[in-house]
C-alpha positions in Angstrom: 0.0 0.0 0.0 1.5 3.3 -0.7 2.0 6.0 1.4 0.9 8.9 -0.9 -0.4 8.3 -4.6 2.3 9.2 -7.4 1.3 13.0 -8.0 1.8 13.8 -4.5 6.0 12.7 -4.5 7.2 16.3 -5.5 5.6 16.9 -1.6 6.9 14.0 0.4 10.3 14.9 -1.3 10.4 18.3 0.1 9.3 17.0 3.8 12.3 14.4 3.7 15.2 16.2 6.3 18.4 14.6 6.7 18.5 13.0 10.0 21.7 14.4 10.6 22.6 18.7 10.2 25.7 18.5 11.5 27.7 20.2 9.9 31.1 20.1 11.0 30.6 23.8 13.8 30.9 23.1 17.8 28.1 25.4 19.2 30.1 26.1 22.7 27.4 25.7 25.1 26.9 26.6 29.2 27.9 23.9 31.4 24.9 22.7 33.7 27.1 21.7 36.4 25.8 24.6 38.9 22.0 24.1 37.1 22.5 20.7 38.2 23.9 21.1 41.8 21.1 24.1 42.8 18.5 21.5 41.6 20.2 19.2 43.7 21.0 21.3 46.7 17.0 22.8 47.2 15.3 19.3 46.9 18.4 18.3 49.7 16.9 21.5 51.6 13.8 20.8 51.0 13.6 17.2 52.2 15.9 18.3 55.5 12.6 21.0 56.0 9.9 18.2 56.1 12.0 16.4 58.4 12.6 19.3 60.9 8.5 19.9 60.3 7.8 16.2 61.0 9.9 16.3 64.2 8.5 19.4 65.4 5.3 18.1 65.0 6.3 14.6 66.7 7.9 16.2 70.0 4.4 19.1 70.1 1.7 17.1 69.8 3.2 13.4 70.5 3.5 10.3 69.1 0.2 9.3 69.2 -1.1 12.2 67.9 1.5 12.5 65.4 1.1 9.0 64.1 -3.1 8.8 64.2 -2.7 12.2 61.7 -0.2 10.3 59.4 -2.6 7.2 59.0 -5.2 9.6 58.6 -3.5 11.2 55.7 -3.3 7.7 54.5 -6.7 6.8 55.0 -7.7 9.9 53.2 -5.1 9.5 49.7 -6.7 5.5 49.6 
């Protein structure tokens, strides 16, 4: 079966690209070594503030308390 019918190849021969434009220029580009590490360093803070929150919580209101509103948040996601 084809693809297009046989008036229609002057149009698929224009859409055809090369798959490769390289041609032979290095583009210098930024390195994402500091991208990388602030990505890496604000989920690291991040995490360390839910942790300092959760233990906060624990030693105000308890560990009973504190674990009856964690399986509560459970109960409520399932």
């Amino acid at each position: 079966m084809a693809l297009a019918c046989p008036e229609n190849w002057p149009y698929l021969k224009s859409m055809v690209q090369p798959i490769s434009t390289h041609d032979g220029r290095v583009v210098a580009t930024r390195p994402q070594g500091r991208v990388a590490s602030a990505i890496v360093w604000g989920a690291a803070g991040l995490g360390v503030l839910a942790l300092l929150g959760a233990l906060a919580l624990w030693f105000h209101y308890g560990t009973a308390v504190f674990f009856e509103m964690i399986a509560a948040g459970i109960s409520a996601c399932f």
